[in-house]
Each structure stands twice: as structure tokens, then as C-alpha cells.
C-alpha positions in Angstrom: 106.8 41.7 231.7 105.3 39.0 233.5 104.2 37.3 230.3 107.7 37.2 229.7 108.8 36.1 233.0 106.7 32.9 232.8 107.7 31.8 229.3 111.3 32.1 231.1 110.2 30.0 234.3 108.4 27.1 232.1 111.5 27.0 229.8 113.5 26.2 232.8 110.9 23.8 234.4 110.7 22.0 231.1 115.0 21.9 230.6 113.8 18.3 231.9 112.3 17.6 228.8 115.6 17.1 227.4 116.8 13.5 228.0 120.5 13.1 229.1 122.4 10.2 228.2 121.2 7.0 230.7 118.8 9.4 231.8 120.6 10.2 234.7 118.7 12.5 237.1 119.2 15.6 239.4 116.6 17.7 241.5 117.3 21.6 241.9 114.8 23.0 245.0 115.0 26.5 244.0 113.8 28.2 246.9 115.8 31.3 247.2 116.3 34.4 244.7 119.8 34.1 242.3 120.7 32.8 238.9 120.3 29.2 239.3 120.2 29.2 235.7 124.0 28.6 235.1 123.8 25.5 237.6 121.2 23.8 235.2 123.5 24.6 232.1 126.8 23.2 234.4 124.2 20.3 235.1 123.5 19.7 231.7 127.1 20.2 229.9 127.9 17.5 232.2 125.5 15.0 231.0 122.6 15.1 233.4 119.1 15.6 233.5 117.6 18.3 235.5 114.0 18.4 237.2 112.5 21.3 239.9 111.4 20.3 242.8 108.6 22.5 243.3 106.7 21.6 246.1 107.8 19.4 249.3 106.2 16.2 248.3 108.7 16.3 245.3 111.5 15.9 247.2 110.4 12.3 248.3 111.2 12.0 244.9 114.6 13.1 244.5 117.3 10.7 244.4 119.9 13.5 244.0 119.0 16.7 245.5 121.1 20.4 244.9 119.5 22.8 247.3 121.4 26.3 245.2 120.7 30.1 246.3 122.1 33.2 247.3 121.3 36.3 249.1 120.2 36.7 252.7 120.3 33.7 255.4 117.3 34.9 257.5 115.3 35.6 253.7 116.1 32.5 252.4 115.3 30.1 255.1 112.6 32.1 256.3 111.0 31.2 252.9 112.8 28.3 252.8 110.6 27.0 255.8 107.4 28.5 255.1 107.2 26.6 252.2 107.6 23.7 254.2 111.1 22.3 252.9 112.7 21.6 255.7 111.5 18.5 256.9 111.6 16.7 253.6 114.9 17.7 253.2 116.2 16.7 256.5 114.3 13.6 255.3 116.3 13.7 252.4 119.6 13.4 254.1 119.3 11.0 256.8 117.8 8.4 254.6 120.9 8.8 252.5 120.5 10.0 249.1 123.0 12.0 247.8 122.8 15.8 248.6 124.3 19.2 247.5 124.0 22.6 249.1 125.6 25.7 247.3 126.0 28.8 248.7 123.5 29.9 250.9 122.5 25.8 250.3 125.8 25.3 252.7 124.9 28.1 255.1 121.2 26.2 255.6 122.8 23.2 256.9 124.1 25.0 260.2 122.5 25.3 263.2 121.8 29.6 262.5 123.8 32.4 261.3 124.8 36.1 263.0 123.2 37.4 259.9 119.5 36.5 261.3 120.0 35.0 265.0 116.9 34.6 265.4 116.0 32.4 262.2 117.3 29.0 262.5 118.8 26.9 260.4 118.5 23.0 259.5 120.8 21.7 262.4 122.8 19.0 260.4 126.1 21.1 261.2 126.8 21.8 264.8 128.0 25.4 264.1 127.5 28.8 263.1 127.9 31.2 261.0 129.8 34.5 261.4 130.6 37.0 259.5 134.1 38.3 258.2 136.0 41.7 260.3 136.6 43.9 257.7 139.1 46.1 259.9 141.6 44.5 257.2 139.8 43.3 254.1 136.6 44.1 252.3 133.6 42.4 252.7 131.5 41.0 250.7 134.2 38.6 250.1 134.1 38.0 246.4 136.8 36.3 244.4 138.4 33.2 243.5 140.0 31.6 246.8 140.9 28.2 247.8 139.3 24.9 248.8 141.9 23.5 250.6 142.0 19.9 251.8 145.9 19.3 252.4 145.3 19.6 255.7 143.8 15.9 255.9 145.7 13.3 257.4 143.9 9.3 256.9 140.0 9.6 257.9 137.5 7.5 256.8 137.8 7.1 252.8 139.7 10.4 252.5 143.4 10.3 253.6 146.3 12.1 252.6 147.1 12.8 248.9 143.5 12.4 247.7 140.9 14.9 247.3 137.1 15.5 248.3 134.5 15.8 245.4 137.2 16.7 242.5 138.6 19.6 245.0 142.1 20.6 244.6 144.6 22.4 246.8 146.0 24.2 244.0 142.6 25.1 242.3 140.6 28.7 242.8 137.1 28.6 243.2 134.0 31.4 243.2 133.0 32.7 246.3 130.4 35.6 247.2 129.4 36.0 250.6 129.9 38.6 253.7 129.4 35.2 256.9 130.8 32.1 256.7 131.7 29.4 259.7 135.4 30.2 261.0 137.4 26.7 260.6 138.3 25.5 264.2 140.6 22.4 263.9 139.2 19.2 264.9 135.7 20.8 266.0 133.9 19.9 262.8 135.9 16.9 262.1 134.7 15.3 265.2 131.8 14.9 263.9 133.0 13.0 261.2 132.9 16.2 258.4 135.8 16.2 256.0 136.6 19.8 255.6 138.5 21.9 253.0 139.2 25.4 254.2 140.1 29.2 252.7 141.7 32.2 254.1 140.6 35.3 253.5 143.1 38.0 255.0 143.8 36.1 258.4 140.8 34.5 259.1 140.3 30.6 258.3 137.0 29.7 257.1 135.1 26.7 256.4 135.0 26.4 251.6 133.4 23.2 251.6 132.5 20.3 254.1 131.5 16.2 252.9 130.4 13.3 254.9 128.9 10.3 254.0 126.2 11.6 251.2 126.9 14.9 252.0 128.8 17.6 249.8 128.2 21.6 250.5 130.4 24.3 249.2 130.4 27.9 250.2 131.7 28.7 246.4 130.0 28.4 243.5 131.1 25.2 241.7 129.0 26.2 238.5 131.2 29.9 238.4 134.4 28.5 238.8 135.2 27.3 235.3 136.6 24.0 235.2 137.7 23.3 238.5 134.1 23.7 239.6 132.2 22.0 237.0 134.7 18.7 238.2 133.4 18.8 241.8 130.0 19.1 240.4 131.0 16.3 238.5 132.2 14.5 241.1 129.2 14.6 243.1 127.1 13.5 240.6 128.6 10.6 239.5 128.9 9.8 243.4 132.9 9.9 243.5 133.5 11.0 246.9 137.4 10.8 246.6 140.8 10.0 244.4 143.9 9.8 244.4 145.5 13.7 243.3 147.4 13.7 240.6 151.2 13.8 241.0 151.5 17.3 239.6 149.4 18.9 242.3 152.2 20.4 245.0 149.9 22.0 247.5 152.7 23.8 249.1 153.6 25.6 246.2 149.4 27.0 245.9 149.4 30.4 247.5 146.1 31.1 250.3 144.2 33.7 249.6 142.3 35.5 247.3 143.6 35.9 243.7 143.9 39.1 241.7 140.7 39.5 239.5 140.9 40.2 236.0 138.2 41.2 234.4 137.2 41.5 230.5 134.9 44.2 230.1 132.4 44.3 227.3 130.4 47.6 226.0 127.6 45.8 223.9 125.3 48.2 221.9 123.3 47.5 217.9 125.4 49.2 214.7 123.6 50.9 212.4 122.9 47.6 211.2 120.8 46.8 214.2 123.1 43.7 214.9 124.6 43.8 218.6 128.4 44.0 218.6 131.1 44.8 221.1 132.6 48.2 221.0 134.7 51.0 223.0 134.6 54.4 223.2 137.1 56.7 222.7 136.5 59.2 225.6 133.0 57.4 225.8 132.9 58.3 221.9 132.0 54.8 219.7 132.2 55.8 216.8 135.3 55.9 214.3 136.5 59.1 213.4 136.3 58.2 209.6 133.2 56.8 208.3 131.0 57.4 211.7 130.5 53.9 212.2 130.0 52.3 215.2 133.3 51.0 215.5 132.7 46.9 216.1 135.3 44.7 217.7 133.4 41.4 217.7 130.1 39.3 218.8 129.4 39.6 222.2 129.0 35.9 222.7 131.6 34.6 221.0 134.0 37.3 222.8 132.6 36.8 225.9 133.8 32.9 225.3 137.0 33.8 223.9 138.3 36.0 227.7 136.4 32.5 229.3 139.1 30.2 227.6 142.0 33.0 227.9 141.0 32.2 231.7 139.1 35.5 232.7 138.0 35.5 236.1 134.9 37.5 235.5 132.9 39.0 232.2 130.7 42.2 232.0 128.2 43.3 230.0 127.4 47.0 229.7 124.8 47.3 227.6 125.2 50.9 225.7 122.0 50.1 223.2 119.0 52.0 222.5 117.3 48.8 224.2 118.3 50.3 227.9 115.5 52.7 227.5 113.0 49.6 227.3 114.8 46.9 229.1 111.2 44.8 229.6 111.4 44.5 225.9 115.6 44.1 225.6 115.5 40.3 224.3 118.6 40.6 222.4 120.5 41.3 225.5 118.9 38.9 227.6 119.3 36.6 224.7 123.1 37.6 224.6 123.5 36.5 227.9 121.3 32.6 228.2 124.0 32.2 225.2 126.9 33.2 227.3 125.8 31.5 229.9 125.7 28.1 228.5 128.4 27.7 227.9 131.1 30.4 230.2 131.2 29.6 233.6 132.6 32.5 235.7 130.1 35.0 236.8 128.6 37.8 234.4 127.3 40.8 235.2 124.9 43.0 233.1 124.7 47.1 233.6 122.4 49.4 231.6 119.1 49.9 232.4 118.4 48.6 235.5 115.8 50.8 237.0 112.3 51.5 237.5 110.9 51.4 233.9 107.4 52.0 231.8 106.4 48.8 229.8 105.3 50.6 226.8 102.9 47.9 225.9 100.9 48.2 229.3 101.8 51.6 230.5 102.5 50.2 234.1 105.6 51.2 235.8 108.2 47.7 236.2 110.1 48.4 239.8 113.7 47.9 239.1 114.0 44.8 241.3 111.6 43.3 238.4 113.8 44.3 235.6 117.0 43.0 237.9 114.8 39.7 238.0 114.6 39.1 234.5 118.4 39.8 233.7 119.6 37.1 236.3 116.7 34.6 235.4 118.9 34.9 232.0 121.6 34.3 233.3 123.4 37.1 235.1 124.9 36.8 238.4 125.3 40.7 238.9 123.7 43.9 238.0 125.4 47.3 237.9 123.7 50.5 238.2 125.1 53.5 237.3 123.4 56.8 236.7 120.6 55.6 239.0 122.8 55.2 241.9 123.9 58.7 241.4 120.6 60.2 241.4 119.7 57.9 244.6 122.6 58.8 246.2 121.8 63.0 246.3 118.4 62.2 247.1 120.1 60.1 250.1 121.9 63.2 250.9 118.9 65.7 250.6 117.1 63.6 253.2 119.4 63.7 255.4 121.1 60.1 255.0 118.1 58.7 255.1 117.3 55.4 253.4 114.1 55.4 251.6 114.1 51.8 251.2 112.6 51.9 247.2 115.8 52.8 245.8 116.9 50.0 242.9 120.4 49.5 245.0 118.2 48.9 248.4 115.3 46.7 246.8 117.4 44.6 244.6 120.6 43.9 247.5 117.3 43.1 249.8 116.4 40.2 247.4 119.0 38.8 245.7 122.1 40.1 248.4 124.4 42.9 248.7 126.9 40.9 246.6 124.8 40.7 243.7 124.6 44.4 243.1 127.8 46.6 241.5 127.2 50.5 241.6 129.2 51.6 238.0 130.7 55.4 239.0 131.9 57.4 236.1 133.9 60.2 238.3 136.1 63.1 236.2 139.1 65.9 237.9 138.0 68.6 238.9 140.9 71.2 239.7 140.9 73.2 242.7 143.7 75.5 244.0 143.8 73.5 247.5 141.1 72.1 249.7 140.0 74.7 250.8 138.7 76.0 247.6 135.9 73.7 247.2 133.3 71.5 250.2 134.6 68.0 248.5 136.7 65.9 249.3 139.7 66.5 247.6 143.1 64.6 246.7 147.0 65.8 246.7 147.8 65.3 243.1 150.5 64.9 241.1 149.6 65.6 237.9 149.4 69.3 237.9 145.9 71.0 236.4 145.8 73.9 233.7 146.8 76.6 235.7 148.7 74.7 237.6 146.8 73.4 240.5 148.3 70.1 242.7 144.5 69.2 244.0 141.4 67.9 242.4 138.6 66.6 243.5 136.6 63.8 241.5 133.0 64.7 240.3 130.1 62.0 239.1 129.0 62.3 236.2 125.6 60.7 234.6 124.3 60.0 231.2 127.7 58.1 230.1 129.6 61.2 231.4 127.9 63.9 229.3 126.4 65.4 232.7 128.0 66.4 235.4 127.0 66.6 239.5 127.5 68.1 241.9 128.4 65.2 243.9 131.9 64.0 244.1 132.7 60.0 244.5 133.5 60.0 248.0 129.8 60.7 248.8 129.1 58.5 246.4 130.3 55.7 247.0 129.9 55.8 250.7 126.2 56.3 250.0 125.7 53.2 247.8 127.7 50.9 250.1 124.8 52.6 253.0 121.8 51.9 250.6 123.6 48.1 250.4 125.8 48.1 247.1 128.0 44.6 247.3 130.8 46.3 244.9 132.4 49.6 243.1 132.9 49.6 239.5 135.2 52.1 239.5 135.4 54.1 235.8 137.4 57.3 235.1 136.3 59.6 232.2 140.0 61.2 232.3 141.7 57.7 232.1 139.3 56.3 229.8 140.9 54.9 226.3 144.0 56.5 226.7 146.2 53.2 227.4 148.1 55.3 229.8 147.5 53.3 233.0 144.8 53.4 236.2 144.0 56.8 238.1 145.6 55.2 241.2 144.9 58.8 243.0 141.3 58.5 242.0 141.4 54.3 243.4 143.0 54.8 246.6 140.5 57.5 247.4 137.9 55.6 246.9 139.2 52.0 248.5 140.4 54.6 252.0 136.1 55.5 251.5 134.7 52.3 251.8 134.8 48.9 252.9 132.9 46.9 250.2 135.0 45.1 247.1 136.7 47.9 244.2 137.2 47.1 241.2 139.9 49.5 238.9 138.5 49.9 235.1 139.9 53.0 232.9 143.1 53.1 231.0 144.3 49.7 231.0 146.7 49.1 228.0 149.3 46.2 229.0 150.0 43.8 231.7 152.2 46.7 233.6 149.0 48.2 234.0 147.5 45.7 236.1 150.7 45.0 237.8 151.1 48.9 238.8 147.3 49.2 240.3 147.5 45.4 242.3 151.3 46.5 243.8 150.5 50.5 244.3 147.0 50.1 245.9 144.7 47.7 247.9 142.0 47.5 244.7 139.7 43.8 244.6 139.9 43.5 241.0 140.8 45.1 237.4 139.1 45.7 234.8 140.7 45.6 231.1 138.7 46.2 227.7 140.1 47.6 224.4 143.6 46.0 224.5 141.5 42.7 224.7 139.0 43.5 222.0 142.1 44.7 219.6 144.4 41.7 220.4 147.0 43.6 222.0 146.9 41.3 224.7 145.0 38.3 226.2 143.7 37.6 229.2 146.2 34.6 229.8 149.2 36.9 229.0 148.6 39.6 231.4 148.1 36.6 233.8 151.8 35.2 233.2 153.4 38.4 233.6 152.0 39.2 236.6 152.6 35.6 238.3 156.3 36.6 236.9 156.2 39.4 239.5 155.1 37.3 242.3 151.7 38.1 241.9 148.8 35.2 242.9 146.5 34.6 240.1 144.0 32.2 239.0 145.5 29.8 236.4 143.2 28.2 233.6 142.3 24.7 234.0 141.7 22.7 230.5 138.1 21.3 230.7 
């Protein structure tokens, strides 16, 4: 495992190796845990050259400088100092070479952050950060919201009717984080920052601030397709503002989050052993005549086809024999440096993330290490699935305990709550009326076999071929406990029947919790989607089949629902 880790870290030290036209140079300090991988390919697609910084003498060096990373503030610039960055980097700044921060990379510029109090930050922004209520929204925060600079009157070289760094008040752009600094009017801009702002429910927050050399986003400019990759453009070719185009009405952009859509793909090897894209019938893969595993297409080459259809997310569940050895899964990890070269929206990879045997060495790889490898490949999320069940009724057995070693808990630690998504497979179980059973159980209106009007939902493990004695209720509320960012929310009875989303089973869950939900099972046409956004309070949706069978696109269940009033993230041409 580490062998392989290393031949992984000198490939991305040596990316450098390949010259980019003019030459033209970029320095990534990658201090932090996250998949910085996907900024060098946005860095490269672009035309640049990218070099590590890998100790602070190197940064001397740097004419440009990208400071990426996710996860936790106090973590991150804990290490971040103890490394002994921060003075060059301040350094760095004043002298007035250009300068990026990402992410966390925005967060280190302010003077500290609720998350840590006690761990301070750089000090180039008079401000802190805070993080969001969620008495009316779910937090993390993840989704495609705005970057809005329309409210800019003339200042300095940006004035009214031109944008920042590319950004556009009627682009969407990929954000992933539970603080951020609330947008006070005037406060920042007194101190000559240009800012361009989001809502998220009815809190203001700062997206992205500029001034003189400076650009620093709280979204992801390398996961928001095209919109991002043109302010990472923009900042590298040093073209701090222009005139908008005369299309752009920023009064007719909605605020706010977008609905999600997401294009689910379950990856596993034919009998062939080549990896292909498949669905289950009632988690069955195979076709009724023949016994092949039915295949609906490359993985990669799919995955790129729901990126240009303008999906806002893509997911990987890996359903191969490889999930029993993911040290040694390098088809799947291979599947997703491919995918990540060249689609830039975030990917997430389930299946086999836990602790594991390396069957070469005998020694026992802690989940967190396996986690590691997937997202130094390029994934931006991992899901867990019967794992989380099994932590969660050990959770429960100890008294709602946290043991601290669970994958959920050592992996959000590391890489941040947002960057782990707990996969629940839940199936009805009818019961004559709540009193007839200890879990938590839901009024239903689809009657059971003798007649029952309540069920309760039980987990299920093992792709649903074993059932718990757990229902979803306690398990979700357990993950989100252990630090779970997100709920991939599956359901057995729902699942390839084209009949719609068990809105019982997500409302249930979304009144449990207050992270991010997103509604997968049964999707078969854009009503679907419409039905689940308008009937419930769910984050995101999840379609698969009728995408892998051409029933519909991405893009089309995008235009009906904008038809209905519904605000979605449009597809900008590269």
C-alpha cells in the first residue's frame, strides 16, 4: 500500500515534467488533506505547468502560488504552520506575486475561524469565520451556488457590468464547507477587497474576495465545470476583470443553491473481466436471458458523457470483486485519474472503503488509508455503506459512544465531514401501528399485505441481501454523530422500478438529521425529480438506469424542471 502510494505522489510531483506551451508556471503548496489532484488536471487542461512547493524555501520561488485544501481549519493550519509556511507565504503576498487560495486556501487568509478559535489564521483578512445555523438548512453546505458580484458599483478597476476573475452573476459554482465569513456590506470592501457573495437559505456569505494580486474562492473552481475552470483561467493569465457579456442579466440568476442531479454509476468487471457500467434489477445485474452481466457502457466514457449533459455530480459504486482488495483495486482507481482529467464536477467513489488486509503483506490498511488512495486518484468523496451500519449498532451497544476508529470518524477527521457520504440501503417493514414494533415508524399510504398503513424502514447490508435490526432513523442519526458530511439515501423497494422516489422513506430521514440528503431509488423521468424537489426538502437526486438506457439525459430532466420554476445549474460550453 505504501509502495503504491509513493509511485502516486512522485507521479504528481513529476506532472512538472510535462512542459506547457511558453512554459508558463504555477506553484501548488499542498499542505492540507483533499484531492488536489483535479486542480493539477484543471491546471494543466488550461495550458500551464504545475510544480509542488514542498518545503518553505520553495515558495521564494513561486511566481504564482495556489494554496488548495479541504477539511478542518484548526487541522489544516495547524499543519499548515508547523511546517513553517506561513511566513513565506505572507511573504508571498505582500511582495506581490500573484496568489490563489481555494477552499480552506480562502479560510487561511482570515484572521481565525469558530471552527478552531484558538488556532489563528494568516491575518490578511480582517474577519472571521462563522459557521452556517442550520435551524433552516443543512449543513455542510454543499452544492452549486452563486458568486455574485452585481452588487459592485465603480471601485478601483472593477466597476459595474464587469466581472472579477472570469466570475459571473449568472454562473453556479462548487461549494463544500460547514463556516464561511457572513458578507457585511461595506466592511470588507473598506479595505479595498472586491467581493462576490452567495446565499445560502437567508444568510449572505462571503464566495470569493480579490484585491490587487489577490483572488480566493470559498468554491471549488476546478469542480465547477466550465464556469470554474474560466476563473482559474483568469487568474492565471493575470486578468483581474472584463467587461460581461451582454447576455448576462443578473437579475434574472436566482440566489441560492441549485437542485443537484446526480448520475449514478454501479461499476463492476463482466465475465470478461473488463469493467463496465451496470444496474441491478432489485440489486440483481444480471439479464434474465443469457446471465450476463448486463453492460450499459465504459465507465469513463459515461462518466464524460452526464459531465457534457451538465451533471452536477458523478458517482462511482464500485460493485467488483476488487472491493474485497481495494489496496490492490487499480482498475478502479485507474477508472477514476481517467475521469478526472478530464470531468470537472466532484466524484465520489463507494465500495470498499474500510479497514482491509493487504494480501501481499498480511498487515491490516486502516480505512482512512484506503480513503487516501481513492482521493489521491482523484475522488472528492467516499461513501460507506455496510460499514456504517455495522459502526452504527456498535455506536448504539456502547451506549452512543464514539469510539473514535470507526472509518466515518477517522476519515471526516482528516479529510472533513463533507468529504464523507454514508450509502443506506433501508427496505419496509410492515407493522400493524407503532406500537407494534420499538422503531421508528411512518403513517403510510401504500397499504402492506395484510393490510397494514405503517412501516418502518430497516438497514440492510451486503447490497441488501441481509437485513438489521436497525432501522434508518438510528442510522442515520448515528453516522451524522460519528461525523458523516452526507446521506446517500437508497431504497431496496423503489429500486429499478421507474415508479418514482419513496418520499415517505425521504422525509423521514431529512425530519432525522441535519446534514445534506440525497434521494436515489426509482427515478425513471424528469417528473420524478420534479415530484421529490417540490414534495420534500431533499439536497440532491440521484438518477441511474434511465441515463444509462437513453431514456433521458441529464440536460433534459434539467429543462423540464427549470419549466416548472425549478432553479438549476445550466451547462456552460467550455
Amino acid at each position: 500500500m505504501q509502495d503504491t502510494l509513493e509511485r502516486i505522489e512522485r507521479a504528481a510531483e513529476n506532472v512538472a515534467l510535462v512542459l506547457a506551451p511558453g512554459g508558463r508556471t504555477v506553484h501548488l503548496l499542498d499542505y492540507a488533506a483533499g484531492n488536489v489532484r483535479s486542480l493539477v488536471n484543471a491546471i494543466e487542461k488550461l495550458g500551464w505547468e504545475v510544480e509542488w512547493v514542498k518545503s518553505p524555501e520553495d515558495v521564494q520561488k513561486a511566481e504564482k502560488l495556489i494554496l488548495p485544501g479541504v477539511g478542518h481549519f484548526g487541522h489544516c493550519l495547524t499543519q499548515f504552520a508547523n511546517a513553517g509556511y506561513a511566513e513565506p507565504v505572507r511573504q508571498h503576498i505582500n511582495s506581490g506575486k500573484p496568489f490563489m487560495g481555494i477552499c480552506v486556501g480562502i479560510q487561511a487568509l482570515f484572521a481565525g475561524s469558530d471552527e478552531s478559535p484558538s488556532v489563528p489564521g494568516l491575518g490578511v483578512v480582517n474577519d472571521r469565520l462563522r459557521r452556517f445555523r442550520n435551524d433552516e438548512k443543512s449543513v455542510p453546505h454543499i452544492g452549486w451556488n452563486s458568486a455574485n458580484t452585481s452588487h459592485i458599483t465603480s471601485s478601483g478597476d472593477a466597476a459595474e457590468g464587469q466581472s472579477i476573475y472570469g466570475l459571473r452573476p449568472d454562473s453556479k459554482y462548487y461549494y463544500v464547507h460547514s463556516y464561511a465569513a457572513p458578507y457585511t456590506p461595506g466592511k470588507l470592501e473598506a479595505d479595498g477587497w472586491r467581493v462576490a457573495t452567495a446565499q445560502y437559505g437567508s444568510e449572505e456569505f462571503v464566495g470569493a474576495i480579490a484585491r490587487d494580486n489577490v483572488l480566493a474562492t470559498q468554491f471549488h473552481p476546478e469542480k465547477s465545470g466550465a464556469a470554474g475552470l474560466r476563473v482559474l483561467k483568469a487568474f492565471l493569465d493575470g486578468n483581474r476583470s472584463e467587461i460581461l457579456p451582454q447576455t448576462i442579466n443578473p437579475s434574472a440568476s436566482k440566489e441560492g443553491l441549485t437542485r443537484r442531479i446526480i448520475a449514478c454509476l454501479d461499476v463492476r468487471a463482466n465475465d470478461q473481466g473488463d469493467l463496465v457500467v451496470t444496474k441491478g434489477d432489485q440489486y440483481d445485474v444480471r439479464e434474465k436471458e443469457g446471465n450476463a452481466v448486463r453492460n450499459l457502457g465504459k465507465p469513463v466514457s459515461k462518466a464524460q458523457e452526464y459531465y457534457e449533459q451538465g451533471a452536477d455530480e458523478v458517482t462511482f459504486l464500485n460493485i467488483t470483486s476488487f472491493r474485497d482488495t481495494p489496496l490492490k483495486d487499480m482498475p478502479m482507481l485507474e477508472v477514476l485519474r481517467q475521469t478526472a482529467a478530464t470531468t470537472f464536477v466532484p466524484l465520489t467513489i463507494g465500495g470498499g472503503i474500510r479497514d482491509t488486509v493487504d494480501p501481499q503483506t498480511g498487515r491490516t490498511a486502516p480505512a482512512l488509508e484506503v480513503a487516501t488512495l481513492y482521493f489521491k486518484s482523484g475522488a472528492d468523496k467516499v461513501s460507506i455503506g455496510s460499514d456504517a451500519v455495522t459502526a452504527a449498532e456498535q455506536y448504539y451497544a456502547d451506549g452512543r459512544k464514539l469510539s473514535g476508529r470507526t472509518a466515518i470518524e477517522t476519515i471526516s477527521e482528516a479529510y472533513g465531514a463533507q468529504a464523507v457520504v454514508v450509502s443506506v440501503d433501508p427496505k419496509r417493514v410492515y407493522v400493524s401501528g407503532p406500537n407494534a414494533t420499538s422503531h421508528h415508524t411512518v403513517q403510510t399510504s401504500y397499504t402492506g399485505p395484510q393490510g397494514e398503513n405503517h412501516c418502518w424502514y430497516a438497514c440492510t447490508i451486503k447490497g441488501g441481501r441481509e437485513t438489521r435490526d436497525l432501522d434508518v432513523v438510528q442510522l442515520v442519526q448515528a453516522v451524522e454523530a460519528m461525523g458523516a458530511g452526507e446521506i446517500l439515501l437508497n431504497c431496496i423497494d423503489k429500486d429499478g422500478t421507474n415508479s418514482g422516489f419513496d418520499l415517505e422513506l425521504i422525509r423521514s430521514v431529512k425530519a432525522a438529521v441535519k446534514i445534506p440528503v440525497i434521494a436515489s431509488s426509482g427515478a425513471g423521468n424528469a417528473d420524478h425529480f420534479a415530484e421529490v424537489f417540490e414534495q420534500t426538502n431533499v439536497d440532491a437526486a440521484l438518477g441511474a438506469g434511465m441515463f444509462h438506457r437513453g431514456e433521458w439525459t441529464v440536460k433534459q430532466v434539467k429543462e423540464e424542471l427549470q419549466k416548472k420554476g425549478l432553479s438549476v445549474r445550466r451547462f456552460e460550453d467550455e
